[in-house]
C-alpha positions as CSV (number, residue, x, y, z in Angstrom):
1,X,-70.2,52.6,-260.8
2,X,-73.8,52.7,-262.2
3,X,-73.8,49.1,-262.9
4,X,-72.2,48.5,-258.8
5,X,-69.2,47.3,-259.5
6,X,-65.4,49.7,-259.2
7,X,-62.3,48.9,-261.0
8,X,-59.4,50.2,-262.8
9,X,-61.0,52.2,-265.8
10,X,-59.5,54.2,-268.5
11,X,-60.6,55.3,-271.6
12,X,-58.7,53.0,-273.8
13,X,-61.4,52.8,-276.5
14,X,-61.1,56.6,-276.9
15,X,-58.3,58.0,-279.2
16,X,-55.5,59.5,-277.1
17,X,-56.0,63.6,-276.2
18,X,-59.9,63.1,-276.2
19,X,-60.6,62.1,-272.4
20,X,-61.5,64.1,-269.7
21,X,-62.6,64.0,-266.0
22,X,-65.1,66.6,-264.4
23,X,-64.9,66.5,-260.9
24,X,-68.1,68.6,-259.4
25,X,-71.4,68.5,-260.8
26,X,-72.3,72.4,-260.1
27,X,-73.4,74.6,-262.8
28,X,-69.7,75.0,-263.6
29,X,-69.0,71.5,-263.9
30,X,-72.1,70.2,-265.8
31,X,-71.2,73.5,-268.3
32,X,-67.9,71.9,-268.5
33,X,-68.8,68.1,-269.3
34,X,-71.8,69.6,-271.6
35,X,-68.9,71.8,-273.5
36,X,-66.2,69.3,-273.4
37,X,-68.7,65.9,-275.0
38,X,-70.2,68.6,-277.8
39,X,-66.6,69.3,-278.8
40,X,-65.8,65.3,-279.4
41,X,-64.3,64.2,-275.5
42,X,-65.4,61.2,-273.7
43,X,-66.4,63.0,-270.1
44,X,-66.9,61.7,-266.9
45,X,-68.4,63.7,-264.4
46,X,-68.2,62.9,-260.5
47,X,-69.9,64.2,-258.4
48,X,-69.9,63.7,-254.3
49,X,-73.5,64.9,-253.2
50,X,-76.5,62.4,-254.5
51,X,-77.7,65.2,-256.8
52,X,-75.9,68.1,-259.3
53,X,-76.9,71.4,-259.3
54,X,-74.6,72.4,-256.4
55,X,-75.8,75.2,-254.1
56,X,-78.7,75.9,-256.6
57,X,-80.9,72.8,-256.0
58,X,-84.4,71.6,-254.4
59,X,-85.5,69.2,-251.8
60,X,-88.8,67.7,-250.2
61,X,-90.1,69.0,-247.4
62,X,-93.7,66.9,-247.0
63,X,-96.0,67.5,-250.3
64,X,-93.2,70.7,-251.0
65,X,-90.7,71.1,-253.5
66,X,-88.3,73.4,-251.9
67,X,-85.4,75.5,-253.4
68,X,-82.7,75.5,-250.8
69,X,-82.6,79.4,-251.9
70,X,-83.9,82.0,-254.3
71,X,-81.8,82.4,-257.1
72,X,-82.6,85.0,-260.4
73,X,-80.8,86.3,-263.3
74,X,-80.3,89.0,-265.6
75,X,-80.8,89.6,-269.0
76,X,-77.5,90.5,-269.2
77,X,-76.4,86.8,-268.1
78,X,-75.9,85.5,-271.6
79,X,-73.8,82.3,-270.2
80,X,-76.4,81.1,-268.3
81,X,-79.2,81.8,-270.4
82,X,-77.1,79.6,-272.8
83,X,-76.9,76.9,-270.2
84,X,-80.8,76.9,-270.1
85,X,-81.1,76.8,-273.8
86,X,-78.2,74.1,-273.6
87,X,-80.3,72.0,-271.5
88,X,-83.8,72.9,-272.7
89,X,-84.9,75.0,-269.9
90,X,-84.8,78.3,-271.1
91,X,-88.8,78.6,-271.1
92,X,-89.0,77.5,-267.4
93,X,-86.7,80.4,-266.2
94,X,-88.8,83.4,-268.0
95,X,-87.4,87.0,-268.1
96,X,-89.4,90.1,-267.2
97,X,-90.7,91.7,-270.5
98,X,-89.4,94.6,-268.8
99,X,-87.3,95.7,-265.6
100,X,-90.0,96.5,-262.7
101,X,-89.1,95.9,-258.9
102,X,-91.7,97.0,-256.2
103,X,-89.9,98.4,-253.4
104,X,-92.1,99.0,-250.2
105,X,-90.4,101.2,-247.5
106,X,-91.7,100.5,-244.1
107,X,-90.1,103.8,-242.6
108,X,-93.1,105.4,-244.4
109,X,-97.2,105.2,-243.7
110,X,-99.1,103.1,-245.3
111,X,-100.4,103.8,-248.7
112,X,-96.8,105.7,-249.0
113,X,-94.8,103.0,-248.9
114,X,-94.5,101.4,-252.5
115,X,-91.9,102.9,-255.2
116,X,-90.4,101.1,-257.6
117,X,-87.3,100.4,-259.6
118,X,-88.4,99.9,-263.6
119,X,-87.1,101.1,-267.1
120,X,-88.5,102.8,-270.2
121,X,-88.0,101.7,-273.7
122,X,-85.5,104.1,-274.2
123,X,-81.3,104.2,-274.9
124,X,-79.2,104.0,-271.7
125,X,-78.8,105.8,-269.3
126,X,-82.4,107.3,-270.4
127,X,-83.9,104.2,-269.7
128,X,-83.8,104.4,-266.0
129,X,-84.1,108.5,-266.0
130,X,-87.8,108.2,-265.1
131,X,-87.7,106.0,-262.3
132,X,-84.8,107.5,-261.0
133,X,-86.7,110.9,-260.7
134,X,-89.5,110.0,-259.5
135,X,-88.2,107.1,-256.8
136,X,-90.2,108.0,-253.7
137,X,-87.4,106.8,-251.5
138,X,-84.6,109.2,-252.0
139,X,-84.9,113.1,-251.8
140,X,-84.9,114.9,-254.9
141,X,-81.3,116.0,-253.9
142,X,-80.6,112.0,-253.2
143,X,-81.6,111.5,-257.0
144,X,-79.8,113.6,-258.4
145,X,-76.2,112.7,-257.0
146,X,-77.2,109.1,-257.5
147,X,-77.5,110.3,-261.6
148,X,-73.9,111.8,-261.1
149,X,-72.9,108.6,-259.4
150,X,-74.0,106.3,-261.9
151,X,-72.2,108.0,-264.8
152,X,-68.9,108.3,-263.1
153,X,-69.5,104.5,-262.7
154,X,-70.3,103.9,-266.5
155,X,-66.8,105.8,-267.2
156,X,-64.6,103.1,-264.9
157,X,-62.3,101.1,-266.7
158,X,-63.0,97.3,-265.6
159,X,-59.6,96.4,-266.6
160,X,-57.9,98.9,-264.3
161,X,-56.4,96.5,-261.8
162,X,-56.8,98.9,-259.1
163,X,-60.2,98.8,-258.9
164,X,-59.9,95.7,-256.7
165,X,-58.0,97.5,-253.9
166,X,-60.7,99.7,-253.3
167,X,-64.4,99.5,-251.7
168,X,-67.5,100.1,-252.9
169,X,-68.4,102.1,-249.8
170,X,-65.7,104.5,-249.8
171,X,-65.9,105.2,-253.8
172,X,-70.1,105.9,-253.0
173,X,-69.2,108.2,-250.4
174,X,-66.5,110.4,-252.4
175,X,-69.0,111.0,-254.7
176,X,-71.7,112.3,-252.9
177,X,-73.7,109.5,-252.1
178,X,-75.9,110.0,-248.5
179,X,-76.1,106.7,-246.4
180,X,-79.4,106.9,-246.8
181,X,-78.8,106.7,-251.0
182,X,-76.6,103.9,-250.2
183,X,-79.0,101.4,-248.4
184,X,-82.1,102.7,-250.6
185,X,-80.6,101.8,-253.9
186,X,-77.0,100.7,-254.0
187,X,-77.6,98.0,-251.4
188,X,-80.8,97.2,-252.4
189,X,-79.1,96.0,-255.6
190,X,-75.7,95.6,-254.6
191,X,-76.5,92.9,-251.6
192,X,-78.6,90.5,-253.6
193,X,-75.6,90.2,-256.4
194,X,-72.7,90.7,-254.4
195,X,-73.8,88.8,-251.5
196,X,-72.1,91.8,-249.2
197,X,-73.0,95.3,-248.5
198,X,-71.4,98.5,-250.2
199,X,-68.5,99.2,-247.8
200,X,-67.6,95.2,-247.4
201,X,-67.2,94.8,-251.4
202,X,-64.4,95.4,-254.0
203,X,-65.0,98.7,-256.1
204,X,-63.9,96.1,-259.4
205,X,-67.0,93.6,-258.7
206,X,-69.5,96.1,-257.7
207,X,-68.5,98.3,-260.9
208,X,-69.3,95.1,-263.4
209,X,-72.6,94.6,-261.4
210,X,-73.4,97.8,-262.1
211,X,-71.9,99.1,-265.6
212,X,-73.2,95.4,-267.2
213,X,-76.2,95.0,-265.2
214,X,-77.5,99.1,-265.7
215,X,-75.4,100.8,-267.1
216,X,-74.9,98.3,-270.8
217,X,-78.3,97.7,-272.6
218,X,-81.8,99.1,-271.6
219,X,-82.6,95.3,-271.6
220,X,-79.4,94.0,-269.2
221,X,-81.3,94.5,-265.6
222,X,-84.4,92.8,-266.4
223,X,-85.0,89.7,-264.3
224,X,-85.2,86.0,-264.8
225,X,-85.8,82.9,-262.4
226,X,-87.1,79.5,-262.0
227,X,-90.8,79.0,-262.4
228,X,-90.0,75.6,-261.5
229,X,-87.8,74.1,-258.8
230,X,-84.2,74.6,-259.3
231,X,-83.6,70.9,-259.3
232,X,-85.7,70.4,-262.4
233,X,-83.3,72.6,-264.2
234,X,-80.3,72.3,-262.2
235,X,-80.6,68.4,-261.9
236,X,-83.4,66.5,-263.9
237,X,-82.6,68.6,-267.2
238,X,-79.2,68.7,-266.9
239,X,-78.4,64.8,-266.0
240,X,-81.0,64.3,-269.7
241,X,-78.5,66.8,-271.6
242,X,-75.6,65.0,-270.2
243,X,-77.0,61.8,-271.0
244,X,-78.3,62.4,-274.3
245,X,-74.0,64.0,-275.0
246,X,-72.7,60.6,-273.9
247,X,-71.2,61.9,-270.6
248,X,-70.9,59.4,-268.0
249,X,-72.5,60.8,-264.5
250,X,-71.5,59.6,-261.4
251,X,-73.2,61.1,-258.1
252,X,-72.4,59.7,-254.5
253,X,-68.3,59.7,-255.5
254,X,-66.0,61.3,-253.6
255,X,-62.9,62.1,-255.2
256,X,-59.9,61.4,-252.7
257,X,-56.8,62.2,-255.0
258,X,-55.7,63.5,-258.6
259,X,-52.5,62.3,-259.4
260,X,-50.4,63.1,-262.3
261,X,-48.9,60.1,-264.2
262,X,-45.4,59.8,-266.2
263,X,-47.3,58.9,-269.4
264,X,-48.7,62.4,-269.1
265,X,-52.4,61.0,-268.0
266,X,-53.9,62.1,-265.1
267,X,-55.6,59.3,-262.2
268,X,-58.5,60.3,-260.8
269,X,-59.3,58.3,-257.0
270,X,-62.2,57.5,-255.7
271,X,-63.4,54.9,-253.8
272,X,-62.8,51.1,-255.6
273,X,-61.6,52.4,-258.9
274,X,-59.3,54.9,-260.6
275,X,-60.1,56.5,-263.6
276,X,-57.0,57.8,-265.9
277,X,-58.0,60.6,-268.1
278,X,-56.2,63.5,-270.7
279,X,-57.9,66.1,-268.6
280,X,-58.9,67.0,-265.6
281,X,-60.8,70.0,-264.1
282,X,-61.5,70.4,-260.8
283,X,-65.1,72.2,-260.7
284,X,-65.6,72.7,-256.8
285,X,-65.5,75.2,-254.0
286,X,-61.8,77.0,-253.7
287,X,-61.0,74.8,-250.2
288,X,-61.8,71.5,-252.3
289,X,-59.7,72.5,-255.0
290,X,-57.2,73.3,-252.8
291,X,-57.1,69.8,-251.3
292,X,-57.2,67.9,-254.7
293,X,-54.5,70.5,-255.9
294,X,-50.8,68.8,-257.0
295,X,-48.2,70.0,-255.5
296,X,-46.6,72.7,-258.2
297,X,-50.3,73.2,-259.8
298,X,-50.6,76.7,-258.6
299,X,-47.6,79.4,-257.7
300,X,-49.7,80.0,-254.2
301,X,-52.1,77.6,-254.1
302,X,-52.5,79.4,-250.6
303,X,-54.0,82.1,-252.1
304,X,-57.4,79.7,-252.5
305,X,-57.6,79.8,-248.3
306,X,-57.1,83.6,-248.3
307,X,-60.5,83.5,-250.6
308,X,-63.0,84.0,-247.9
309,X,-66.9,82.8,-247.9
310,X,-70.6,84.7,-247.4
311,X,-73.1,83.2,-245.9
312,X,-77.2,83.7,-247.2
313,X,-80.5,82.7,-245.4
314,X,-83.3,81.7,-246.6
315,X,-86.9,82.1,-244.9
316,X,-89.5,79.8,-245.8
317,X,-93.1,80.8,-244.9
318,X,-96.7,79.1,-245.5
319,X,-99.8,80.9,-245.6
320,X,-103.3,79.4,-245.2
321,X,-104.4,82.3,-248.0
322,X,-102.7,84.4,-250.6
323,X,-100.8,87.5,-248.9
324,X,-99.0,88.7,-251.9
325,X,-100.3,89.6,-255.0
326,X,-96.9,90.3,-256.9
327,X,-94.2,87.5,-257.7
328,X,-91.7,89.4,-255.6
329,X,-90.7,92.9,-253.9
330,X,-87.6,94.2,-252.4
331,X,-87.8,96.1,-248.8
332,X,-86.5,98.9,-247.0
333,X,-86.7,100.0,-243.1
334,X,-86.4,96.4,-242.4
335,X,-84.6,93.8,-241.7
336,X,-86.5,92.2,-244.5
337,X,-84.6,92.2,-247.9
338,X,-86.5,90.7,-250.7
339,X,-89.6,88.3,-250.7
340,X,-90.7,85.9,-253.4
341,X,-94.2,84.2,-254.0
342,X,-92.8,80.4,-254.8
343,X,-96.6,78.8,-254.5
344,X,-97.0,77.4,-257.5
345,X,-93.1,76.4,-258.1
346,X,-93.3,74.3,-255.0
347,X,-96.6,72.5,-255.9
348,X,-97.9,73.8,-252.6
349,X,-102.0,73.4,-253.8
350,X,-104.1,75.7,-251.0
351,X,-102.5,79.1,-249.0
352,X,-99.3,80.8,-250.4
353,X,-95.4,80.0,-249.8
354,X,-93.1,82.9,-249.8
355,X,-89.6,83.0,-249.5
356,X,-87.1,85.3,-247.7
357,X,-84.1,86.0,-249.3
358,X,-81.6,87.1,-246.9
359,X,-78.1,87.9,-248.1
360,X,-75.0,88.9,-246.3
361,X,-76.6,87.2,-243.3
362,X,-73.5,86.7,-241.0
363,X,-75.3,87.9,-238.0
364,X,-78.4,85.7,-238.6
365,X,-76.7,82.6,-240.6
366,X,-76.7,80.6,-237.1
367,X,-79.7,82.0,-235.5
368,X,-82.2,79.6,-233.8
369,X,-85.4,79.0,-236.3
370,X,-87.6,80.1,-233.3
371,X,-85.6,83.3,-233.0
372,X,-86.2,83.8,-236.8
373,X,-89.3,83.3,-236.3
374,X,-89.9,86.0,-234.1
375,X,-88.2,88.3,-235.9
376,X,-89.8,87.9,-239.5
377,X,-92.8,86.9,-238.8
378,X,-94.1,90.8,-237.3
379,X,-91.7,92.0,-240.2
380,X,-93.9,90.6,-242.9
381,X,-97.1,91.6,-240.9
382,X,-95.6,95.3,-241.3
383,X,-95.1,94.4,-245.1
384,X,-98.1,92.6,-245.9
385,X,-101.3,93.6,-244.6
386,X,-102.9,90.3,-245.8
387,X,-100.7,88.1,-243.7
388,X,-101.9,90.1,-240.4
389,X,-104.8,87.3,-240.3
390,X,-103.5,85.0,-242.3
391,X,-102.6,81.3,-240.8
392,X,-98.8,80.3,-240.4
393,X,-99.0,76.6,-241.9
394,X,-95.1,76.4,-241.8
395,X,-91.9,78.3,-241.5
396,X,-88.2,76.9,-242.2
397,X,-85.3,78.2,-242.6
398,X,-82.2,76.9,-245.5
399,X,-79.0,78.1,-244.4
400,X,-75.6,78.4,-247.4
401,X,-72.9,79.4,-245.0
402,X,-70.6,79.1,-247.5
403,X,-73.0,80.3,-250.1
404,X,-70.3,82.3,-252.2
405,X,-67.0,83.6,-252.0
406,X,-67.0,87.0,-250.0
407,X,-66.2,90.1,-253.0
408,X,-64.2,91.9,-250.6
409,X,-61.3,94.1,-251.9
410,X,-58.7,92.2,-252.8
411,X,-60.4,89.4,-254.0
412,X,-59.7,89.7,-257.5
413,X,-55.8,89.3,-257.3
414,X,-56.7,85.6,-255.2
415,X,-58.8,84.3,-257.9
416,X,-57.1,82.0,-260.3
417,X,-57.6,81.6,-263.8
418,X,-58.8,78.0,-265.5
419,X,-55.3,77.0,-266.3
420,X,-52.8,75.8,-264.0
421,X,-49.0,75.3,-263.9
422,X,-49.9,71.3,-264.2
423,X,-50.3,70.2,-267.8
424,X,-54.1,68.8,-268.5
425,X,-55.0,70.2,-265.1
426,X,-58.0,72.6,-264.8
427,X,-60.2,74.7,-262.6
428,X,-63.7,75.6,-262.7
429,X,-66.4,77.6,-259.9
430,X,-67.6,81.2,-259.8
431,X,-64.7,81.5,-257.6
432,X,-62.1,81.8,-260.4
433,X,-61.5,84.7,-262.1
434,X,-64.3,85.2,-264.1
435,X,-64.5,89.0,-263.7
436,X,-68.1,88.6,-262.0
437,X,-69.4,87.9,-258.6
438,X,-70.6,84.6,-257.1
439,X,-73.5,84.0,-259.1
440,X,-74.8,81.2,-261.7
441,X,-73.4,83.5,-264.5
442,X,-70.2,83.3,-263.2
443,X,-70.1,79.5,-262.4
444,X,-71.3,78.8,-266.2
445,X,-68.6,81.4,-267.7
446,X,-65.7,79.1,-265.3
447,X,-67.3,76.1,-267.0
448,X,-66.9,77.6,-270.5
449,X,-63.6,78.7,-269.9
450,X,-61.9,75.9,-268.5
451,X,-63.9,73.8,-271.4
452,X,-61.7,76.5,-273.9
453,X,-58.8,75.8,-272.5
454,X,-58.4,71.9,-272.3
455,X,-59.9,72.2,-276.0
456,X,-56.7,73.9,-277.1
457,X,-54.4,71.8,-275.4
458,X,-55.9,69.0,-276.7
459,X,-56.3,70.6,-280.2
460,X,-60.2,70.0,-280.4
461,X,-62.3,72.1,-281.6
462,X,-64.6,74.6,-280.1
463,X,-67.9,74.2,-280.6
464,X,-69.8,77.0,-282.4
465,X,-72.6,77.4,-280.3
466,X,-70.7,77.3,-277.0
467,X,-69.2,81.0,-277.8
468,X,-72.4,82.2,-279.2
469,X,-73.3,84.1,-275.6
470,X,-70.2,85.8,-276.0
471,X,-71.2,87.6,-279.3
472,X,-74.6,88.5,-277.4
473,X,-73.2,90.2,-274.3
């Protein structure tokens, strides 16, 4: 492939029970191939778009480098903060030194409008007890039954399987939580990680999200993300890691079939050559899996179509001046949700670029981009008292219709683990049942665990450092 020619290739060279296909070059695939080459297998990884990084990834847009969305992390994502150290990116993707989220409300006058989510050096749940009491967005009667809600969330069991049958909403409402508590708080947090508001998602996701994210560690809530574009990370460093573990990267490939052979290999199709491998995972979105899928490789391999999709939007605004004096803030009374400053990350040298993050954006995914216009536009006026006469340079919009897979109740029992019913076959995604929500923790975790599993089958061993997140979380 890289040197233009396609044939019949196997892995002949390679010892028997030490080759292994990787088919999607997403976070969970890359974590796969990066996992699967330290532990001693010849990988190749395919991938069909012209870049990897999957849906976390950057493009040109004149003299801009553009994220096709905002994407963060926690502290408390200790698989993808071994991904970053993996590929050597860990000091591009900074954490807070401490938990702090501005939250302007514009129900309120100006000058009254800023609160703010942030926690104290103290031991859970004390570390939030402060801004909690004195959050200027809920009454003081709000507060309080949001303390009572929080620790009958902390006493959940995440293993009781009937958590996943119920919704967030519901389980908010039973225990005294006002709508208003709900989109003040809950939602604020609850949208941005589950990609779907309280009443829409499964009690089992939003009770991780919660418990791990603020409920774990004083630390676990504090905030990461990409100081640079996402394709730097995403793509640049992790085609050097994969190159410097002797994985073989292929972008531009379409995979057409996996086949299982009477040898006990596996065939791997794509156009003008056939790779036969030990392994194979299949490290894409749930409907792609399901297409590459043997028959007999899942008991109800139907169950992947029953896994439905959330859409998120992403506004892209230029300024002729700076605007915004924090990195980012969160809004309420709005149809605003959370904006971030991505001038310097974007190279953009005069003005300022911020970004709209708009999640659970089913009635605005398909919107026109002068419609959007119109609507955020007057929004951010409201918000920004700066951008009232301030220049509008640009404004774009990134749409991920598919962005992740929809945490409605239910969910959990649809998502399938990395093994399947065919020997040497594998699945990876934040899709699978990884016990978290759609995010790039979640998509690294898949990778590590369907790396786990071919390891034992093949008898290889794991690498240390792969598990080493695990003893940190």
């Amino acid at each position: 492939m890289t040197d233009g020619t396609r044939s019949e290739r196997t892995h002949d060279d390679t010892p028997s029970g030490r080759t292994a296909v990787v088919i999607g070059g997403g976070l969970a695939g890359v974590t796969t191939a990066l996992a699967l080459a330290d532990a001693g297998v010849r990988v190749t990884l395919l991938e069909g778009r012209p870049r990897l990084g999957g849906l976390a990834f950057s493009f040109r847009r004149g003299d801009l480098t553009v994220d096709n969305g905002q994407h963060v992390y926690l502290r408390c994502c200790t698989a993808y903060r071994w991904f970053l150290d993996r590929i050597d990116g860990a000091a591009l993707a900074p954490l807070q030194d401490r938990l702090d989220v501005p939250v302007l409300d514009l129900a309120k006058p100006e000058g009254r409008r800023l609160g703010r989510l942030r926690r104290d050096p103290l031991p859970v749940p004390l570390h939030l007890g402060r801004s909690l009491a004195s959050y200027p967005h809920l009454s003081f009667a709000e507060r309080a039954a949001v303390g009572r809600a929080a620790l009958a969330l902390r006493a959940l069991d995440l293993h009781d399987p009937a958590l996943d049958a119920q919704d967030f909403g519901s389980w908010l409402a039973a225990r005294g939580q006002s709508a208003r508590a709900i989109e003040a708080l809950w939602d604020l947090v609850g949208v941005a990680t589950l990609n779907a508001v309280a009443q829409d998602s499964s009690l089992a996701l939003a009770a991780m999200v919660f418990k791990t994210g603020l409920l774990s560690d004083p630390g676990a809530a504090d905030i990461g993300w990409a100081h640079v574009p996402l394709g730097e990370l995403h793509d640049r460093l992790a085609r050097k890691a994969l190159d410097s573990a002797g994985v073989r990267t292929e972008v531009r490939t379409r995979v057409t079939s996996v086949s299982f052979n009477e040898n006990g290999t596996w065939s791997v199709q794509v156009p003008g050559e056939t790779l036969t491998a030990d392994a194979v995972v299949l490290a894409v979105a749930q409907r792609e899996a399901y297409d590459l899928l043997p028959e007999g490789a899942l008991d109800a391999p139907e169950n992947l179509l029953e896994i439905g999709t959330a859409p998120i939007l992403n506004v892209h605004v230029v300024y002729d001046r700076t605007v915004l004096t924090k990195p980012f803030f969160a809004a309420l009374g709005t149809p605003v949700q959370w904006v971030f400053d991505r001038t310097h990350a974007s190279g953009l040298r005069e003005g300022q670029y911020l970004a709209l993050s708009q999640s659970a954006a089913q009635d605005e995914i398909d919107a026109p981009v002068a419609a959007l216009r119109e609507r955020y536009l007057p929004e951010l006026e409201r918000l920004l008292p700066g951008a009232r006469g301030a220049v509008v340079e640009d404004f774009f919009v990134t749409r991920e219709r598919t962005a992740t897979f929809a945490p409605a109740p239910g969910v959990g029992r649809l998502r399938p683990g990395a093994r399947t019913k065919a020997p040497g076959l594998y699945l990876a995604g934040a899709w699978t049942a990884t016990g978290w929500p759609a995010t790039m923790e979640s998509a690294v975790r898949s990778g590590v665990n369907a790396a786990d599993a071919v390891l034992r089958t093949l008898g290889r061993p794991r690498p240390r450092h792969l598990f080493e997140f695990e003893e940190a979380a």
